[in-house]
C-alpha positions as CSV (number, residue, x, y, z in Angstrom):
1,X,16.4,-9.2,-19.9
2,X,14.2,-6.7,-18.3
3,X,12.3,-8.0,-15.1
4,X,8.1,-8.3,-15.1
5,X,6.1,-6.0,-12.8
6,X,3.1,-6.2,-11.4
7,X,1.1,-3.4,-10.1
8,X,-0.9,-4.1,-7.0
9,X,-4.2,-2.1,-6.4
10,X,-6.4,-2.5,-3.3
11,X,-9.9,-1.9,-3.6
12,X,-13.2,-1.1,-1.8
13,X,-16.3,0.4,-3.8
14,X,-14.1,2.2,-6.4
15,X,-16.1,1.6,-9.1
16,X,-16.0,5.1,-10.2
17,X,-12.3,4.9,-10.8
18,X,-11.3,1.4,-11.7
19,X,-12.0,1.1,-15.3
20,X,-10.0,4.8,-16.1
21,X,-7.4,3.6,-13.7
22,X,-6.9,-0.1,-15.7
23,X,-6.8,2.2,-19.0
24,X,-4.4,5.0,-17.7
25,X,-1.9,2.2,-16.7
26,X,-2.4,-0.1,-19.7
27,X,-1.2,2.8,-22.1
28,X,1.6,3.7,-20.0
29,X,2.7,0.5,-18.9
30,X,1.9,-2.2,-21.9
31,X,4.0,-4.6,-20.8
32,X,2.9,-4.6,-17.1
33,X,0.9,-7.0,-15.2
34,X,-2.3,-5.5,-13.4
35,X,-4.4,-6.8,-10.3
36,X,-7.4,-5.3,-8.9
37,X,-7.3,-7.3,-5.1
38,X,-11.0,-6.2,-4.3
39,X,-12.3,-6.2,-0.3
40,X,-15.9,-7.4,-1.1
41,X,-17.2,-3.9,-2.6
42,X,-20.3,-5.7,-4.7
43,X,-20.3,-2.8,-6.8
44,X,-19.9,-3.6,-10.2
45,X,-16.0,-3.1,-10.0
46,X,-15.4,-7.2,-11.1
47,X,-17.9,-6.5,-14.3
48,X,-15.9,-3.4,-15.2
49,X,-12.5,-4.9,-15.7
50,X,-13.5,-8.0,-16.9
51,X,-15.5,-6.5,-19.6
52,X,-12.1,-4.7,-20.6
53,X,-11.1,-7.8,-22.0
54,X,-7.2,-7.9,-20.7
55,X,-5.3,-10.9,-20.1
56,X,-3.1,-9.2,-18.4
57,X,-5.5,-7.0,-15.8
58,X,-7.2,-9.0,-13.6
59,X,-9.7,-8.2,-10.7
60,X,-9.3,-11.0,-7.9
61,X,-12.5,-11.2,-5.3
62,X,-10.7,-11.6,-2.1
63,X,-12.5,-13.0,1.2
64,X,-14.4,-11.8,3.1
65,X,-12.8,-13.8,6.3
66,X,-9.6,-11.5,5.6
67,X,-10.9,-8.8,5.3
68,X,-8.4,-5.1,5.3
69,X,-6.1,-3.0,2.5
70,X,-2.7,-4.0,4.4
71,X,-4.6,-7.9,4.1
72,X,-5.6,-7.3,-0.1
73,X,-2.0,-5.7,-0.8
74,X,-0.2,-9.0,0.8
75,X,-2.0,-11.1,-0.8
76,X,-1.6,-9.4,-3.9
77,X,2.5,-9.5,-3.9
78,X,2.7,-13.0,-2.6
79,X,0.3,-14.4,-5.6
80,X,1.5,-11.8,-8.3
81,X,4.8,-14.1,-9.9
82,X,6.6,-11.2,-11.5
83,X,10.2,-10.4,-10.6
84,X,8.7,-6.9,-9.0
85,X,5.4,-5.3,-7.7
86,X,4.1,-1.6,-7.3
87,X,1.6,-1.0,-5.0
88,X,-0.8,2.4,-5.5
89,X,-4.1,3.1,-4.8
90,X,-7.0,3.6,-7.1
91,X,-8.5,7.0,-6.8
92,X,-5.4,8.9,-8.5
93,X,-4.0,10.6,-5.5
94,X,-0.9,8.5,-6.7
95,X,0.3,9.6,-10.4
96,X,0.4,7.0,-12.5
97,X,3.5,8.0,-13.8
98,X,5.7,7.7,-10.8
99,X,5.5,3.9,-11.3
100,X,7.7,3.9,-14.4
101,X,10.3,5.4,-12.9
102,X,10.5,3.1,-9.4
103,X,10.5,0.3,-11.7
104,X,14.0,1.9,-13.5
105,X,14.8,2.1,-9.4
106,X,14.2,-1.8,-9.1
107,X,15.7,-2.7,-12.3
108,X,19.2,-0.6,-11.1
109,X,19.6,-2.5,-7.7
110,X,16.9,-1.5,-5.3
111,X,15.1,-3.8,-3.0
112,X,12.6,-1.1,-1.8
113,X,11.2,2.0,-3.6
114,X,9.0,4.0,-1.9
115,X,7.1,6.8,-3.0
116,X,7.8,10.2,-1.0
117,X,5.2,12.7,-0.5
118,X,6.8,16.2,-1.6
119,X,3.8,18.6,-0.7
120,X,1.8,16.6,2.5
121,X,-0.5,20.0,2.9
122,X,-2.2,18.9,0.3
123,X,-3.6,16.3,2.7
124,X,-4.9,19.4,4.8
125,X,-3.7,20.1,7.9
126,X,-5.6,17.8,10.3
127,X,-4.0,14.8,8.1
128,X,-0.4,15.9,7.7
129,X,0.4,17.1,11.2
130,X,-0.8,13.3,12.1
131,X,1.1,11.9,9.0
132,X,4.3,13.7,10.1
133,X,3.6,12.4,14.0
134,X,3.2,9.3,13.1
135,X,6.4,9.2,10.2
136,X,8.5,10.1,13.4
137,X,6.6,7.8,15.8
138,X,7.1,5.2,13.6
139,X,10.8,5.7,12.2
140,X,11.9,5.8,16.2
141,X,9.7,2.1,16.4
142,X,11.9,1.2,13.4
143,X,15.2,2.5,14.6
144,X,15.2,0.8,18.1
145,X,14.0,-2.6,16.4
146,X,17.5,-2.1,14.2
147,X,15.4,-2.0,10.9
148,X,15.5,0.2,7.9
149,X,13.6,3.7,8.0
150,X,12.2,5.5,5.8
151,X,12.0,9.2,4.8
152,X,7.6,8.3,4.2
153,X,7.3,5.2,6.7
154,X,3.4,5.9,6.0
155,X,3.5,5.6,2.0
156,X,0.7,3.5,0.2
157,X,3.1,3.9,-2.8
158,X,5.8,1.5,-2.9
159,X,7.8,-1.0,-5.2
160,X,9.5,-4.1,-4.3
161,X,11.4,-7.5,-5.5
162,X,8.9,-10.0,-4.8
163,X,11.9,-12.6,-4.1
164,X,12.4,-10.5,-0.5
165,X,9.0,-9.3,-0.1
166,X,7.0,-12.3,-0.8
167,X,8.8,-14.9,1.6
168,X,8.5,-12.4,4.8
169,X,4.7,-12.0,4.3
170,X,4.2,-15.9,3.9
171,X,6.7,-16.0,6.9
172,X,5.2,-13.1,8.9
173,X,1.5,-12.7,8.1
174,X,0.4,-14.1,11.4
175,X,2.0,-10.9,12.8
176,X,1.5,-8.5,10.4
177,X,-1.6,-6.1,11.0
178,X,-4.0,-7.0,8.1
179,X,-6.9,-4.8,9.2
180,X,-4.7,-2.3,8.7
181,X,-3.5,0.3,6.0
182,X,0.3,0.7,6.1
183,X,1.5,-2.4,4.5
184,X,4.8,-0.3,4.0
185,X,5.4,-0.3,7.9
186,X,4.7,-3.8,8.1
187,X,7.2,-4.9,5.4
188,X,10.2,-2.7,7.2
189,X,9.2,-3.6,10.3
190,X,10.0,-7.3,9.2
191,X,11.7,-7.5,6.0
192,X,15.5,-8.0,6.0
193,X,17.4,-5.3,7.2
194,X,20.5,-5.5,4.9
195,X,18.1,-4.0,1.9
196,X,18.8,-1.1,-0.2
197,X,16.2,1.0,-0.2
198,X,15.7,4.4,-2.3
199,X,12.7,7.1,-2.4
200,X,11.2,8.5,-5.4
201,X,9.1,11.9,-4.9
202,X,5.7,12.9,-6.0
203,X,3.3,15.6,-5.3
204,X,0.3,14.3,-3.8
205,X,-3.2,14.7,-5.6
206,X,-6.3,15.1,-4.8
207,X,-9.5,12.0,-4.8
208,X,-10.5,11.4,-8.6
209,X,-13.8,10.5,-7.4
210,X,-15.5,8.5,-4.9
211,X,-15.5,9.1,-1.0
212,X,-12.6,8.5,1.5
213,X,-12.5,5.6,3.3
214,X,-10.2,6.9,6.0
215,X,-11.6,6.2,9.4
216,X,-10.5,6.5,13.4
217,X,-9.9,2.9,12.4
218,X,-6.8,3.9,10.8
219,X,-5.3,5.6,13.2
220,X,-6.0,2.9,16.0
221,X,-4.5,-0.2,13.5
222,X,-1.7,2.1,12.8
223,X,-0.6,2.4,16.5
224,X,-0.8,-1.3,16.9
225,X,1.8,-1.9,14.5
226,X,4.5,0.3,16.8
227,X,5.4,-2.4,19.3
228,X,4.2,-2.3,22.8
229,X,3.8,1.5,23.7
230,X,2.1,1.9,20.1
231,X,-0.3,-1.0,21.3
232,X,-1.0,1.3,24.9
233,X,-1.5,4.4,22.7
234,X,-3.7,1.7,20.5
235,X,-6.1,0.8,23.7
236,X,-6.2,4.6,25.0
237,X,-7.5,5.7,21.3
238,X,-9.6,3.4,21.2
239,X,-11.5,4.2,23.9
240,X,-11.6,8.1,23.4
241,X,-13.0,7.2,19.9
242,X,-15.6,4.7,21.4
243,X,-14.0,2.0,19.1
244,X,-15.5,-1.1,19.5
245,X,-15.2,-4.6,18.4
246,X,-11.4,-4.5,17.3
């Protein structure tokens, strides 16, 4: 019998995308469960997809005491109940139709799929010269810990068993960095280290609509996942940036 999936999306003030988003994956996927994990936009995203009338696409107001996307995507796969969950973001910079085929990846024995960025220039330069330092950066943090790398460490598209997944974020949350934005790391940083895990490429796109949310934020949570000389790194940023109240 073929295993349920649910498709994880993190959001902050995306109402410009949501309801297209909900429909692109609802004709692809029919049989797929959807979840909206919202960060307290107040933008009329909840009305949206509740007006779509879906029993199986739901939009989940999420606290505002836990606030952070790495904090809305755990949530998400500990509460989803489906044999598997696909994590993607909202504004279509992930194709839709990558997530068909790392659910064929899950359903033929992998634990992990993560989605593989074939083209990162089209993240500009500024972006993938830091992507690529910090893919390194954080495959060496990996490696010394003895845990499973990963060809995109830095991925926000990525399927999973929620058997494995789910009982080291309800074992592990305390620890993980929910501020921050690379669930991914967090999950091979302490998931099991005897999974398999296997990479499915895509060519990155560009923002539907809507404005980035990416921040000097990012970079500074990012560092702090990396053990203790990522933490250093973390406190000399932050400082250079002016970063405050973190």
């Amino acid at each position: 019998m073929p295993g349920t999936m649910t498709v994880v999306i993190p959001t902050f003030k995306e109402r410009d995308n949501i309801a297209e988003m909900a429909a692109a994956l609802r004709s692809m996927y029919p049989d797929f469960y959807i979840v909206f994990m919202d960060d307290c936009s107040g933008d009329g995203s909840a009305e949206l997809i509740r007006g779509l009338g879906d029993p199986k696409t739901k939009f989940v107001e999420r606290d505002p005491d836990d606030r952070g996307l790495s904090a809305s995507i755990f949530q998400g796969i500990e509460e989803c109940g489906t044999d598997y969950f696909a994590v993607m973001d909202c504004d279509f910079q992930h194709p839709v139709e990558i997530i068909g085929r790392m659910y064929g990846q899950l359903e033929n024995g992998s634990d992990l799929c993560i989605g593989m960025r074939t083209d990162r220039f089209a993240l500009g330069f500024v972006r993938w010269a830091g992507s690529w330092a910090f893919s390194i950066f954080a495959n060496l943090y990996l490696f010394c810990k003895g845990r499973r790398t990963s060809r995109d460490p830095m991925s926000g598209l990525f399927a999973g068993k929620c058997s494995i997944y789910a009982p080291v974020i309800r074992e592990h949350s305390g620890s993980m960095e929910r501020r921050g934005w690379k669930a991914l790391l967090d999950l091979l940083k302490f998931g099991p280290r005897g999974v398999k895990i296997t990479h499915e490429g895509y060519k990155f796109q560009k923002r539907a609509r809507g404005e980035s949310h990416i921040s000097p934020r990012v970079v500074y949570y990012t560092f702090r996942q990396c053990g203790v000389l990522g933490r250093g790194f973390a406190r000399v940023y932050a400082f250079v940036k002016g970063i405050k109240d973190v």
